[in-house]
N, CA, C and O atoms as CSV, one atom per row, in Angstrom:
chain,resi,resn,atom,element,x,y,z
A,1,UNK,N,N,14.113,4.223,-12.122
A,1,UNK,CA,C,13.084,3.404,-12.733
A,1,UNK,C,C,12.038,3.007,-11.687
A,1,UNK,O,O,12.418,2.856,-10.526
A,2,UNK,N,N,10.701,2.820,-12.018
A,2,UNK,CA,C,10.202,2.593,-11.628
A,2,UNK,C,C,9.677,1.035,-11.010
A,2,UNK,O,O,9.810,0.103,-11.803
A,3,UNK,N,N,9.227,0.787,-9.958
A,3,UNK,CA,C,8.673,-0.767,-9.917
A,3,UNK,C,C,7.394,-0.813,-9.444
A,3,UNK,O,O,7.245,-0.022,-8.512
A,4,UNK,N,N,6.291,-1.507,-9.757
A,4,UNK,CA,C,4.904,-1.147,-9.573
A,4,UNK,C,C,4.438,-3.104,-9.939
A,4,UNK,O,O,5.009,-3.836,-10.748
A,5,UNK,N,N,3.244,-3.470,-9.010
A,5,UNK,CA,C,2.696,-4.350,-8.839
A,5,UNK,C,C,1.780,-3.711,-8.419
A,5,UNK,O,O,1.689,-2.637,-7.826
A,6,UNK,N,N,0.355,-5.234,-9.138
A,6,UNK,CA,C,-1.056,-4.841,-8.081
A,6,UNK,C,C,-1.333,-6.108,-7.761
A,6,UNK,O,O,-1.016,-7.227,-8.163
A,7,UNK,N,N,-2.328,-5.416,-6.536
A,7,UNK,CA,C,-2.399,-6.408,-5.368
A,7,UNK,C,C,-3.875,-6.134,-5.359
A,7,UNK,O,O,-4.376,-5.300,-6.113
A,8,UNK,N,N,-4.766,-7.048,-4.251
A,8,UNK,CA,C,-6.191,-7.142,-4.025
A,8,UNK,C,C,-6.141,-7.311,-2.284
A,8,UNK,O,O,-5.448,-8.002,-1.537
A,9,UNK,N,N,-7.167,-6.383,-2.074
A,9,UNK,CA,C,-7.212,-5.953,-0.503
A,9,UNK,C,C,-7.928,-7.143,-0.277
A,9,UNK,O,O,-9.024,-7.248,-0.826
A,10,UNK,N,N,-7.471,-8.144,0.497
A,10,UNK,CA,C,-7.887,-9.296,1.133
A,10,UNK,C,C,-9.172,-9.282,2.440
A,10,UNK,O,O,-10.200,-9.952,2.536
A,11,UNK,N,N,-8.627,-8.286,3.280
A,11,UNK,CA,C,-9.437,-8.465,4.598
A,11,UNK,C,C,-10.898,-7.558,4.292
A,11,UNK,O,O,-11.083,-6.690,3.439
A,12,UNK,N,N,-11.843,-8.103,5.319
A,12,UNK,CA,C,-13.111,-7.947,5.233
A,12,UNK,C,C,-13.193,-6.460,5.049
A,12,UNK,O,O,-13.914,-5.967,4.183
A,13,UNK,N,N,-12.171,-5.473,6.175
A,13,UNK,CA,C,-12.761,-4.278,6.633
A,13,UNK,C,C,-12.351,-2.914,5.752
A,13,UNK,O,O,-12.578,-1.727,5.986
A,14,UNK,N,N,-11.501,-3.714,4.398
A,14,UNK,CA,C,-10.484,-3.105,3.614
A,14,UNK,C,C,-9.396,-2.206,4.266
A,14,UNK,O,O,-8.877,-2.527,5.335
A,15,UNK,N,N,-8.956,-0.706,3.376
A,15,UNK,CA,C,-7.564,-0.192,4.299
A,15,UNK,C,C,-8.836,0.850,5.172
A,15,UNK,O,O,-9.660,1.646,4.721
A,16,UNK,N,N,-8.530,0.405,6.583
A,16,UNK,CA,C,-9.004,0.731,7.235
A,16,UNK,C,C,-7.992,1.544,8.175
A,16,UNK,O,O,-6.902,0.978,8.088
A,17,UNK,N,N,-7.946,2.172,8.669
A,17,UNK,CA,C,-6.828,3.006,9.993
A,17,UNK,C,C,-5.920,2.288,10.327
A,17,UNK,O,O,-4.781,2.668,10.057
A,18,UNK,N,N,-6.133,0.897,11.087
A,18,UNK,CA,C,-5.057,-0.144,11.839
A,18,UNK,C,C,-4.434,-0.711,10.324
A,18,UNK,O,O,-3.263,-0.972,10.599
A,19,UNK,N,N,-4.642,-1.018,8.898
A,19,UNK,CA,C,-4.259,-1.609,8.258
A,19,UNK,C,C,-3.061,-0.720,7.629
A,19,UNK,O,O,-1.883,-0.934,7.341
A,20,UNK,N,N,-4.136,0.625,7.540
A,20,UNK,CA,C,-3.018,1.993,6.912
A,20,UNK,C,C,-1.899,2.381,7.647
A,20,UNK,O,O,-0.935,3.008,7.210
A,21,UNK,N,N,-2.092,1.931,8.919
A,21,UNK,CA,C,-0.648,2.627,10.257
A,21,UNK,C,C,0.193,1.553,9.487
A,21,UNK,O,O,0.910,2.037,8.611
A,22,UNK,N,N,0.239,0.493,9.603
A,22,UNK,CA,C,0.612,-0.729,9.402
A,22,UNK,C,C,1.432,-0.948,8.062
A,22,UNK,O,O,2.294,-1.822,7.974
A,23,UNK,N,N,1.144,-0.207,7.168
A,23,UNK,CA,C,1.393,0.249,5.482
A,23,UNK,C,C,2.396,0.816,5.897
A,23,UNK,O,O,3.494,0.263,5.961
A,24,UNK,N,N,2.084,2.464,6.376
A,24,UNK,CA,C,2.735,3.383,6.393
A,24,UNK,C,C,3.896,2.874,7.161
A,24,UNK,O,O,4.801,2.418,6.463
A,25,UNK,N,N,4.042,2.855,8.236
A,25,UNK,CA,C,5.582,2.796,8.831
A,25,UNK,C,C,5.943,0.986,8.300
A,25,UNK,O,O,6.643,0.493,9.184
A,26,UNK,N,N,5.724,0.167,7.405
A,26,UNK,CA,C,6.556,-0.204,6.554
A,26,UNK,C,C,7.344,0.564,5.243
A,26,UNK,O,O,8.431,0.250,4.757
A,27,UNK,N,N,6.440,1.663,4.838
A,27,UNK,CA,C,6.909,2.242,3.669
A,27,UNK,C,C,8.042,3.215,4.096
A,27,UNK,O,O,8.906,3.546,3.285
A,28,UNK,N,N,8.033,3.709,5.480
A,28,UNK,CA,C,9.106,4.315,6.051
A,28,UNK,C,C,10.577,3.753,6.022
A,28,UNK,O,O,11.662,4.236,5.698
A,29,UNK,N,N,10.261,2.829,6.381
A,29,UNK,CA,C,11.823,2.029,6.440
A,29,UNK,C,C,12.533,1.821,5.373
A,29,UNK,O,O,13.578,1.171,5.395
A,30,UNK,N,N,11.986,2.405,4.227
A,30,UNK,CA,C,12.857,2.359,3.455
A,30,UNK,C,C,13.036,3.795,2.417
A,30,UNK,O,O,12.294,4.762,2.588
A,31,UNK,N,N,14.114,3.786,1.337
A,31,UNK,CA,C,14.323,5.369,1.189
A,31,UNK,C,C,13.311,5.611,-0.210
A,31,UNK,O,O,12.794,6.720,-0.073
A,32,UNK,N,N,12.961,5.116,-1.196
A,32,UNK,CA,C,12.198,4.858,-2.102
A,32,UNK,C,C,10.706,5.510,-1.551
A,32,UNK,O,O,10.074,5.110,-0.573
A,33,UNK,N,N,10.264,6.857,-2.656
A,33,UNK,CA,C,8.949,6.899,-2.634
A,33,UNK,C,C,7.982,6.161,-3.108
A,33,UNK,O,O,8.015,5.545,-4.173
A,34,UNK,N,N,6.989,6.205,-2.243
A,34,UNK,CA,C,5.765,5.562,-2.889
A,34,UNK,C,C,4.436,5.821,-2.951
A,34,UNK,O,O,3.842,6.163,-1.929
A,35,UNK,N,N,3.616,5.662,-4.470
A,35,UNK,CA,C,2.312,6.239,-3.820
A,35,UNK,C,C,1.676,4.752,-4.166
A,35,UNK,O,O,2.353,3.764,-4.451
A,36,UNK,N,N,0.582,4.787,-4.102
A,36,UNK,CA,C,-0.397,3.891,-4.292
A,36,UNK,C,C,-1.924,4.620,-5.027
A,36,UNK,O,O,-2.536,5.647,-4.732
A,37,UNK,N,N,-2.131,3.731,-5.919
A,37,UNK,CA,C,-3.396,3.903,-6.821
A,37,UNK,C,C,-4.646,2.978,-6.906
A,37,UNK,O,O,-4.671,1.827,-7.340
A,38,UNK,N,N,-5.561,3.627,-6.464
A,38,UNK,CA,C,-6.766,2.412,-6.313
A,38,UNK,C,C,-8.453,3.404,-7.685
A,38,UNK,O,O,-9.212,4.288,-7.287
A,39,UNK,N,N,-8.456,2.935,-8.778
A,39,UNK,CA,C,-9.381,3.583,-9.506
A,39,UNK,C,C,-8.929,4.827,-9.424
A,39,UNK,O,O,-7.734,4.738,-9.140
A,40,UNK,N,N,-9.178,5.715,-9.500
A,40,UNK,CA,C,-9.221,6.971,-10.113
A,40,UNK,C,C,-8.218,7.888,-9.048
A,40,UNK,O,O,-7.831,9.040,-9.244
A,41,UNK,N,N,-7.943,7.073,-7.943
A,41,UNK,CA,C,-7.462,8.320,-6.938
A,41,UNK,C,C,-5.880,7.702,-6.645
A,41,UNK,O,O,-5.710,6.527,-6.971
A,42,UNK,N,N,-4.797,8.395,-6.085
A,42,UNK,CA,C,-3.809,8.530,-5.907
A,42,UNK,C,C,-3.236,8.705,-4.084
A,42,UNK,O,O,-3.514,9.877,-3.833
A,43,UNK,N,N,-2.798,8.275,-3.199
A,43,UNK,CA,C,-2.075,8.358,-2.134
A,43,UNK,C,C,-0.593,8.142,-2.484
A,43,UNK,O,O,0.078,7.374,-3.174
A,44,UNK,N,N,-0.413,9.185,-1.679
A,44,UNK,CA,C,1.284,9.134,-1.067
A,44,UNK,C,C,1.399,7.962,0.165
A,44,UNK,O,O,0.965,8.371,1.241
A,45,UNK,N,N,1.848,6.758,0.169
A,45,UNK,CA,C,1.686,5.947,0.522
A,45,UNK,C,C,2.916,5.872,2.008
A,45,UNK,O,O,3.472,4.847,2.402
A,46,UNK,N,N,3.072,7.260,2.587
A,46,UNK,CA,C,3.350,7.331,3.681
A,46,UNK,C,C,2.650,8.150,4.519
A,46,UNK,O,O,2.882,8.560,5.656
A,47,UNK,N,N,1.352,8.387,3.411
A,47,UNK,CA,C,0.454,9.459,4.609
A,47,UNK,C,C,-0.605,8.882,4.981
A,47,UNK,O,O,-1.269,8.299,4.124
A,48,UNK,N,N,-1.060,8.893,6.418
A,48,UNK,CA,C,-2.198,8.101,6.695
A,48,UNK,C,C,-3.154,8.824,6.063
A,48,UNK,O,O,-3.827,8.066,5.365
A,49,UNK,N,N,-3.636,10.323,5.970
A,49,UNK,CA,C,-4.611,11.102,5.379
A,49,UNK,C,C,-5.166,10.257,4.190
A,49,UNK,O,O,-6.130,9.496,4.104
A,50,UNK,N,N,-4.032,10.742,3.136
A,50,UNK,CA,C,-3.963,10.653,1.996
A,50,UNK,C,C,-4.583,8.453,1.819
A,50,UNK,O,O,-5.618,8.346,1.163
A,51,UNK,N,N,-4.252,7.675,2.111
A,51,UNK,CA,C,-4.039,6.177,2.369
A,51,UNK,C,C,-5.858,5.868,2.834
A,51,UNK,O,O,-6.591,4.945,2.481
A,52,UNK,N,N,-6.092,6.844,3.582
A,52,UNK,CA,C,-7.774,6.472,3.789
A,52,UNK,C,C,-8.899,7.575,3.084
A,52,UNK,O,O,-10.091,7.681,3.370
A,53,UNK,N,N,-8.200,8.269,2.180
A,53,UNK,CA,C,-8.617,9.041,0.843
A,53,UNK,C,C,-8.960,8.052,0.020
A,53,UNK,O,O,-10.074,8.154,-0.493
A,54,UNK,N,N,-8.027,6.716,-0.366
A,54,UNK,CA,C,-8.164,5.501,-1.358
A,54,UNK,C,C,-9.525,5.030,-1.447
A,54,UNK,O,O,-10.052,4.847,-2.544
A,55,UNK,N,N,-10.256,4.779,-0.119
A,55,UNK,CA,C,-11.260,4.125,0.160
A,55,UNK,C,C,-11.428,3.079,-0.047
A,55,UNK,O,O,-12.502,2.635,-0.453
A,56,UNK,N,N,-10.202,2.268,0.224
A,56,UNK,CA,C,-10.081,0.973,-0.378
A,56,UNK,C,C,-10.364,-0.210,0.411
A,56,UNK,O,O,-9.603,-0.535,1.323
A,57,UNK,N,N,-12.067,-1.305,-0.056
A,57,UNK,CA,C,-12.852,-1.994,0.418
A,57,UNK,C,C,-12.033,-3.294,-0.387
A,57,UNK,O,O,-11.314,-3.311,-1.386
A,58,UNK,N,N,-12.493,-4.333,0.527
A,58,UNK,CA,C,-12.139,-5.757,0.251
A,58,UNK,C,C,-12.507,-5.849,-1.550
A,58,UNK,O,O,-13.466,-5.452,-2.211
A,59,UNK,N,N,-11.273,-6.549,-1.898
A,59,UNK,CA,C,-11.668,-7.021,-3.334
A,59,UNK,C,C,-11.276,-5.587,-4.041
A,59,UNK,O,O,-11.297,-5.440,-5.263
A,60,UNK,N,N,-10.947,-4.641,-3.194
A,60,UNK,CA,C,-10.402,-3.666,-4.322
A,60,UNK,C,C,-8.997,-3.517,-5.324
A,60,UNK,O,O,-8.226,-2.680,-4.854
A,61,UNK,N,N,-8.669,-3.937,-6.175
A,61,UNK,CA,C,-7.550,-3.311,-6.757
A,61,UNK,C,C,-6.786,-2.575,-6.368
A,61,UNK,O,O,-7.094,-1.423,-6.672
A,62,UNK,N,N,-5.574,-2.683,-5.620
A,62,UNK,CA,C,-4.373,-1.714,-5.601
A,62,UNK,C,C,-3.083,-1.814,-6.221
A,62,UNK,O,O,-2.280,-2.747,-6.199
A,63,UNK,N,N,-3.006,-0.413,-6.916
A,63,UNK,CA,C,-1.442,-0.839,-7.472
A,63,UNK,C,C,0.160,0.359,-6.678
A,63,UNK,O,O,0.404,1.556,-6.530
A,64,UNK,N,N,0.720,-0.776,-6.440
A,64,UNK,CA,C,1.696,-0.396,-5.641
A,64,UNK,C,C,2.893,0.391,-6.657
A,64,UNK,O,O,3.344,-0.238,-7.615
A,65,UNK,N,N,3.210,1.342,-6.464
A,65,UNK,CA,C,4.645,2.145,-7.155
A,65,UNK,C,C,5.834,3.067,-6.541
A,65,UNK,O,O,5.688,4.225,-6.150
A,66,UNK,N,N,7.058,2.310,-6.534
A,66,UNK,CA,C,7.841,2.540,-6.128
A,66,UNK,C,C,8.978,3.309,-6.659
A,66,UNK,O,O,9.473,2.853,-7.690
A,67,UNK,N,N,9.416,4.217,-6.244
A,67,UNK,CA,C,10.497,4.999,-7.179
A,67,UNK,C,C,11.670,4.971,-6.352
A,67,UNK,O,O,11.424,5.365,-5.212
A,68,UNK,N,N,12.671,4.692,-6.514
A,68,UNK,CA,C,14.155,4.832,-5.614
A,68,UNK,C,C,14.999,4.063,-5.951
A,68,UNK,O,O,14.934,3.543,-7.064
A,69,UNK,N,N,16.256,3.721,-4.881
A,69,UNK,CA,C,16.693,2.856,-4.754
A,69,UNK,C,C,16.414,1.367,-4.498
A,69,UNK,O,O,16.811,0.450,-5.216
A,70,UNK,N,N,15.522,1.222,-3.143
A,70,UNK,CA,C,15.063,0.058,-3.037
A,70,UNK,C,C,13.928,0.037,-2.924
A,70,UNK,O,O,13.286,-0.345,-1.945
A,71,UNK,N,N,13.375,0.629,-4.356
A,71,UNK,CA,C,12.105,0.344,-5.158
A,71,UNK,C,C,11.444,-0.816,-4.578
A,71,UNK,O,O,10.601,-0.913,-3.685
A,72,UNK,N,N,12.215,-1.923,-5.525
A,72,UNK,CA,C,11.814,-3.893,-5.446
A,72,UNK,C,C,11.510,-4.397,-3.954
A,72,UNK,O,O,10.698,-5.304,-3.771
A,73,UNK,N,N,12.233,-3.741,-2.823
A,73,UNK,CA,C,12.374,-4.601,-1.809
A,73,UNK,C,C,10.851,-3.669,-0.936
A,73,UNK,O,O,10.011,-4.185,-0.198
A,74,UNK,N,N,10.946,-2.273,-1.352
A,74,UNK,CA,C,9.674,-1.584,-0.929
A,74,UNK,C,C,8.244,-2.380,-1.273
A,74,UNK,O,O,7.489,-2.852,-0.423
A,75,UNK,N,N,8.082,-2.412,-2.479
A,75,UNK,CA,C,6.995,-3.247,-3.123
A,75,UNK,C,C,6.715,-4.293,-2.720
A,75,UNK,O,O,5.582,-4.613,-2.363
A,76,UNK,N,N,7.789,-5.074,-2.704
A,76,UNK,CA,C,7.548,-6.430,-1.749
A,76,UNK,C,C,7.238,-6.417,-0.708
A,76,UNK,O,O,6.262,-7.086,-0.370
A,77,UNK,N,N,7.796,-5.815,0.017
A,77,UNK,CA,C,7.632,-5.519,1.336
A,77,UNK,C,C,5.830,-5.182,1.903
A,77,UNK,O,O,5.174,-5.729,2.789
A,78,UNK,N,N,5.439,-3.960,0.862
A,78,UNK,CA,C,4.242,-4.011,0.953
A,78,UNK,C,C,2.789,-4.912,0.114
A,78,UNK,O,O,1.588,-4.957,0.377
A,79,UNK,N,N,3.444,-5.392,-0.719
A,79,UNK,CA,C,2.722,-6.082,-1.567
A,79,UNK,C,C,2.596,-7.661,-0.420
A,79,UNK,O,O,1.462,-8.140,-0.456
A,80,UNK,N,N,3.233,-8.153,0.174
A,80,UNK,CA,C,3.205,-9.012,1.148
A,80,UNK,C,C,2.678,-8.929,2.236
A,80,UNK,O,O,2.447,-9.936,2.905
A,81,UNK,N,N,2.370,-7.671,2.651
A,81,UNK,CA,C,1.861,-6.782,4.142
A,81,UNK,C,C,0.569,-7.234,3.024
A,81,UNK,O,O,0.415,-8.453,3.103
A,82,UNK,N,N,-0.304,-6.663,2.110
A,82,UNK,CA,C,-1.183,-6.671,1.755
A,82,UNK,C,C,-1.782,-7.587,2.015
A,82,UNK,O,O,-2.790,-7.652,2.720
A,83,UNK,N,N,-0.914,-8.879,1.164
A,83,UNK,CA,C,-1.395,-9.871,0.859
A,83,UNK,C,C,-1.808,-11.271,2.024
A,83,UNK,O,O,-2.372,-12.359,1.913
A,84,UNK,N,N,-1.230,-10.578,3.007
A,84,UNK,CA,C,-1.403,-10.916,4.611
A,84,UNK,C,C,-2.567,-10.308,5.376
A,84,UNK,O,O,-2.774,-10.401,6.586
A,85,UNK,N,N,-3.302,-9.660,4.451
A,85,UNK,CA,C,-4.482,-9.181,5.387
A,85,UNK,C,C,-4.104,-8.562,6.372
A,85,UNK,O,O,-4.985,-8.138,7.120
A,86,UNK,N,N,-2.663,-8.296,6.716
A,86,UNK,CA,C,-2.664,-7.041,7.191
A,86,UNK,C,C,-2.896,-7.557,8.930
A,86,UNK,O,O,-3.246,-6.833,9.861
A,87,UNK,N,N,-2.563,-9.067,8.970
A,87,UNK,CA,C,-2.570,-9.601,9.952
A,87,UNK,C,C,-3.753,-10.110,10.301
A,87,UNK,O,O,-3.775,-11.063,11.080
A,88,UNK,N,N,-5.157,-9.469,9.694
A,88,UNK,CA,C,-6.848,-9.803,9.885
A,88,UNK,C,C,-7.270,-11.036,9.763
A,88,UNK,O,O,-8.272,-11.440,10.353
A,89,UNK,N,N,-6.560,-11.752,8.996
A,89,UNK,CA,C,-7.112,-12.891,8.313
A,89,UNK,C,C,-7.311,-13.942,9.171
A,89,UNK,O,O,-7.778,-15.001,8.753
């Protein structure tokens, strides 16, 4: 089953490189895939490529989706990284 929340990119510079490293090796640590969806486009939310494909600027909409085992604790995990600005704030 799936688990999916959305979140709003807080910091000024949106997912920018330092915010996306920062994503990604949280989404590592755990076994659950994930992509992420911002408007029309799709990332695999362990690839930096793919993560600054989103183009995702302050105030943008992201929705987080998790498939696995520890789906819930993935989501959180990043839905909280988000919501932290990602340390910027």
């Amino acid at each position: 089953m799936a688990v999916e929340r959305e979140v709003v990119i807080p910091n000024k510079e949106g997912l920018h490189f330092r915010p996306i490293m920062q994503f990604v090796d949280v989404a590592q640590r755990f076994q659950a895939g994930v992509t992420v969806h911002c408007e029309d486009r799709v990332a695999d939310g362990r690839s930096p490529m793919e993560m600054l494909m989103l183009v995702a600027t302050q105030g943008s909409k992201v929705r987080v989706v998790a498939e696995g085992e520890d789906a819930q604790q993935l989501v959180d995990a990043l839905v909280s990284l988000v919501e932290s600005g990602f340390g910027e704030l």
